[in-house]
N, C-alpha and C positions, 0 to 999 in steps of 0.2 A: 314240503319241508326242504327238499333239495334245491329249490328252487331260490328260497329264503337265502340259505346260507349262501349259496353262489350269489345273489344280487349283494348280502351283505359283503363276501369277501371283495366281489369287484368295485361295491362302494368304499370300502376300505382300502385297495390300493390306488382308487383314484386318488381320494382323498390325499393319502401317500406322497403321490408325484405330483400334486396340487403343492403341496408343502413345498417339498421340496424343489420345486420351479422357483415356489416364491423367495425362500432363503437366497437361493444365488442368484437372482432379479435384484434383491436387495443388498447385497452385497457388493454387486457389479455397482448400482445407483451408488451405493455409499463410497466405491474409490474413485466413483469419478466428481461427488461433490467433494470427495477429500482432496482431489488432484485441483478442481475448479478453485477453491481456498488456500492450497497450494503458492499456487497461478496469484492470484487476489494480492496472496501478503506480500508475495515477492515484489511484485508492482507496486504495491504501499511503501512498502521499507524502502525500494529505488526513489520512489516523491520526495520520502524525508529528506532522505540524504542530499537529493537535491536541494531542499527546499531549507537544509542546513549549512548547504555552503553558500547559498545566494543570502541568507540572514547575516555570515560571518563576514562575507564582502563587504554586505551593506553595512552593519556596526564600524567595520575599519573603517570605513567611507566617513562615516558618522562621527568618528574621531578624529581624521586629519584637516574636517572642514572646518573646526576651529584655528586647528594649526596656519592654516590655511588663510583663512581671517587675519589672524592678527599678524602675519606676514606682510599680506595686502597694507596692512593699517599701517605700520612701522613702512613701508614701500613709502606710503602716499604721505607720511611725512617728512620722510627723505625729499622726495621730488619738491613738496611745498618749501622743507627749510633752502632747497637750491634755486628753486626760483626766489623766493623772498633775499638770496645773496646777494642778487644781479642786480 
C-alpha cells in the first residue's frame, strides 16, 4: 500500500513539472511569434508607405504629362506659324 501512494505521489509531481515546463515552453513560443509578427508588420507598414509615395509621384507625373502635351502642341505651332512667315 506504501508503495502505491509513493508511486502515486511521485506520478503526481511529475505530472506537476510536466505542466509546468509546458506552460513556460509555450509562453516563451508565444513571445517570440508575438515578436516575429511584430517584425512582419513593421516591414509591411514600411512597403506601404513606400509604395504610397512612389503612387503619389507617379499620379503628379500623370497630371503634368498633359500639361506637358499641350505645351508641346501650342510650341509646334509657333515654330509652324514662323516658318510659314518666311
Amino acid at each position: 500500500m506504501e508503495a502505491v501512494i509513493a508511486a502515486a505521489i511521485t506520478g503526481a509531481f511529475s505530472v506537476l513539472g510536466i505542466v509546468i515546463s509546458n506552460i513556460k515552453s509555450n509562453k516563451k513560443i508565444g513571445d517570440q511569434i508575438e515578436h516575429q509578427l511584430d517584425t512582419a508588420q513593421a516591414v509591411t507598414d514600411c512597403k506601404i508607405e513606400e509604395l504610397t509615395r512612389e503612387v503619389r509621384e507617379h499620379n503628379n507625373f500623370a497630371k503634368r504629362v498633359p500639361v506637358l502635351e499641350e505645351q508641346i502642341r501650342v510650341a509646334n505651332h509657333r515654330i509652324a506659324d514662323l516658318e510659314n512667315s518666311k
